[in-house]
Residue, then its C-alpha position, 0 to 999 in steps of 0.5 A: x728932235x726933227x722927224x725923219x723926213x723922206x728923201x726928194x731924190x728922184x728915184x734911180x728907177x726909169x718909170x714908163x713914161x721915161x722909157x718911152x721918152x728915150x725910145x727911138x724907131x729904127x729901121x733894120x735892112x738886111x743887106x744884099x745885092x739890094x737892101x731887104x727891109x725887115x721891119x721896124x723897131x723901137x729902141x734907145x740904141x743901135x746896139x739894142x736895135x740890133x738886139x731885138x731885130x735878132x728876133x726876125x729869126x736870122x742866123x749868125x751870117x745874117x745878123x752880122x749884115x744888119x744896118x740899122x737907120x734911125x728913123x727921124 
């Protein structure tokens, strides 16, 4: 008999350096009569974009007027 030998799969588990691959920079405005700049952030989505810039203390008017621009 053969001993069991370990899978080579990759493991379905994003390691670091993958994460860090996927990450992108975004820019998150909070528009107005003119476009405030908030800041930047780092995310792999727009959505997630908008979710960490929820952080920058806003209420609930506020989020809804974010534009996110990917930074290139």
């Amino acid at each position: 008999m053969l001993p069991a030998m370990p899978s080579r799969r990759p493991s379905k588990k994003d390691t670091p350096a993958k994460l860090a691959k996927r990450m992108k920079r975004w820019r998150v405005i909070l528009l107005r009569s003119k476009g405030q700049l908030l800041g930047e952030v780092q995310a792999t989505d727009v959505a997630a974009a908008k979710a960490v810039a929820a952080n920058f203390s806003l209420d609930e008017v506020q989020r809804d007027r974010l534009l996110v621009q990917e930074l290139g």
